[in-house]
N, C-alpha and C positions, 0 to 999 in steps of 0.2 A: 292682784295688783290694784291698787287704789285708781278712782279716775279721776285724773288732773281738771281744778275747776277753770274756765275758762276768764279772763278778765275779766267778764261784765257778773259773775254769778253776784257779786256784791250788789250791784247796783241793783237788781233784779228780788231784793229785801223788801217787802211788803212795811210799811212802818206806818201807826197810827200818827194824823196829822195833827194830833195833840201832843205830842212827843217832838215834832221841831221847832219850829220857832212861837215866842212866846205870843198866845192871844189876848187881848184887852177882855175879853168876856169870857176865857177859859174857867169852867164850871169844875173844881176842885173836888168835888163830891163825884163830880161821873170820870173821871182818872184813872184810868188802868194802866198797867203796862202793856206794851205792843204786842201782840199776839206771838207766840213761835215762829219761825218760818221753814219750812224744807223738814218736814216731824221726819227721821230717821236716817238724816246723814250725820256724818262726823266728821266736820267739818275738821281737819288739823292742818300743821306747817309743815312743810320738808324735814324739819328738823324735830320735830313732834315725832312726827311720821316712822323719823328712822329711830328714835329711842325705845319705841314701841315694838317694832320691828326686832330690834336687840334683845329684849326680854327674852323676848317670845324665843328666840334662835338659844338665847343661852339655858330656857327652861326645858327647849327637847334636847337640845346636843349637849348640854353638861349636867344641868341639874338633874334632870329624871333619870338618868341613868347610873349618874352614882348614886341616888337617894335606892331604885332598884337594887344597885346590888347590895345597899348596905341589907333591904330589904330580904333578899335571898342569903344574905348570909345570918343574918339573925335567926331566918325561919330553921336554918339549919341546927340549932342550939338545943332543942329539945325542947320544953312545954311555952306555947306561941301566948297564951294564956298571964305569963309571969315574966315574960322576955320585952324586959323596956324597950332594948332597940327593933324589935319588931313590930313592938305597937305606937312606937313612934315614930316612924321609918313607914307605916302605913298610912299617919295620922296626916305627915308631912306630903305621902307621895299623894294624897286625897288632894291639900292644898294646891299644891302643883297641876294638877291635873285641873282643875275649878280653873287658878288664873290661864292656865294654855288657853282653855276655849273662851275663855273672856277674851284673850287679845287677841284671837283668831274672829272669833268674832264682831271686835272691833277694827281691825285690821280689814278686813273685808267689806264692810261698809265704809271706809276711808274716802272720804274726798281731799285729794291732797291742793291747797291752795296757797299761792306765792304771793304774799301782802309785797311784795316791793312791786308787785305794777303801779301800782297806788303811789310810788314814792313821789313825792313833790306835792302830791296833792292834801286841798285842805276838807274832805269831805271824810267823814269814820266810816269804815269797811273794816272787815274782819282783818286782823295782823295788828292794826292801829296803833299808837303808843298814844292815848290822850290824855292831854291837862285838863282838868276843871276847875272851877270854883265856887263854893257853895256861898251863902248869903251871908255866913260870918266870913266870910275873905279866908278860908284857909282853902289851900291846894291841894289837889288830889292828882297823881300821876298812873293809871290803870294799862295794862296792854291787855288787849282781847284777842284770846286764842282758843283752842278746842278745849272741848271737855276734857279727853285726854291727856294734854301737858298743860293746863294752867298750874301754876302754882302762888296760890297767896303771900308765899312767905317772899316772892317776887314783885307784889303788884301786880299781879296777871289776875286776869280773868277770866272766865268762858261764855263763849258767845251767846249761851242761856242764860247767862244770869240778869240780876235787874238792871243791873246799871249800864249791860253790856246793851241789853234790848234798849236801853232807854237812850245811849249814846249813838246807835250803829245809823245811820242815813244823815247824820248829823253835819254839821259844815262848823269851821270856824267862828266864832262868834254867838252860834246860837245860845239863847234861854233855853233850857230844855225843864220839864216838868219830871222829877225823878218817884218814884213811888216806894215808899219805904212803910214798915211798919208802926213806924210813928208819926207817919201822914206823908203830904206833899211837898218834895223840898224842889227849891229852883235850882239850877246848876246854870254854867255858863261854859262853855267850849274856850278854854282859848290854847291850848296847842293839840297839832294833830302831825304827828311824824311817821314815817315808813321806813321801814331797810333799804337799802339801797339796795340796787340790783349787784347779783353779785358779776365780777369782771371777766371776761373768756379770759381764760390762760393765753399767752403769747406763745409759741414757740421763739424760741430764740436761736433757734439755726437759723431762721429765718432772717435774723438780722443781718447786719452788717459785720465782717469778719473780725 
């Protein structure tokens, strides 16, 4: 079972003080990006969490077992040597087997964490949904989530990458010093949103008749 992070693990982000707000003597040559933090957790969202979770449930309870029998009935054909669906029905049960222990093993180091505590507020923590702006005025809209469910083709990010490291302790409004392959760009913070928490179900017997 994954262990639920507790409100403050964000806060609790080591972040170089070159990375917030902007300095008058900030030295451009000595610029890194922010160190890692927490080397060996995996950091995801409930809903991250439970996608991964799904795989995983439908690669033992449906795929391996039918890929198995297709497995066992192929071997039964006579030379395993020349029997396409035997050697590709091992080839496939090989992959299956590789992703099971990968999600098992990420599954297991899971720290499940709920970015709507954060909601209302204007400081970046992991779940974030932020705006920026770089120095030619175009806008960038990023959300930072685990390794495991970002997806680019979303604007998502993972809470290793540069921009994520570069954004996370961040507040509305700051300069931030972004560090890219083509040198040092400035960014500027200006939106910073959260999920909102989600609402306890009402009973409604409980109402009025």
């Amino acid at each position: 079972m994954p262990r639920t992070r507790l409100p403050d693990f964000d806060a609790k982000c080591a972040m170089s003080k070159a990375f917030t707000k902007e300095s008058d003597d900030a030295d451009e040559d000595e610029l890194q990006l922010p160190p890692l933090v927490s080397a060996g957790k995996n950091y995801i969202t409930a809903p991250g969490y439970a996608r991964l979770r799904a795989e995983w449930m439908e690669l033992i309870d449906l795929e391996r077992p039918k890929v198995v029998e297709i497995v066992h009935w192929a071997a039964s054909n006579g030379d395993r040597s020349e029997n396409g669906d035997y050697i590709y029905g091992k080839k496939r049960l090989r992959e299956i087997d590789r992703r099971i222990r990968f999600l098992t093993q990420r599954l297991e180091i899971a720290e499940v964490t709920d970015p709507s505590v954060h909601h209302g507020g204007d400081q970046v923590f992991f779940g974030a949904t932020v705006a920026y702006l770089d120095t030619a005025g175009t806008r960038t809209r990023v959300t930072i989530l685990g390794v495991d469910e970002a997806d680019s083709a979303r604007s998502e990010v993972s809470w290793v990458s540069p921009i994520a490291r570069t954004l996370l302790k961040a507040r509305l409004g700051d300069v931030l010093h972004l560090v890219t392959p083509a040198g040092v760009e400035e960014i500027e913070v200006v939106q910073v949103d959260y999920p909102a928490p989600a609402r306890p179900e009402v009973d409604r017997r409980d109402g009025p008749a």
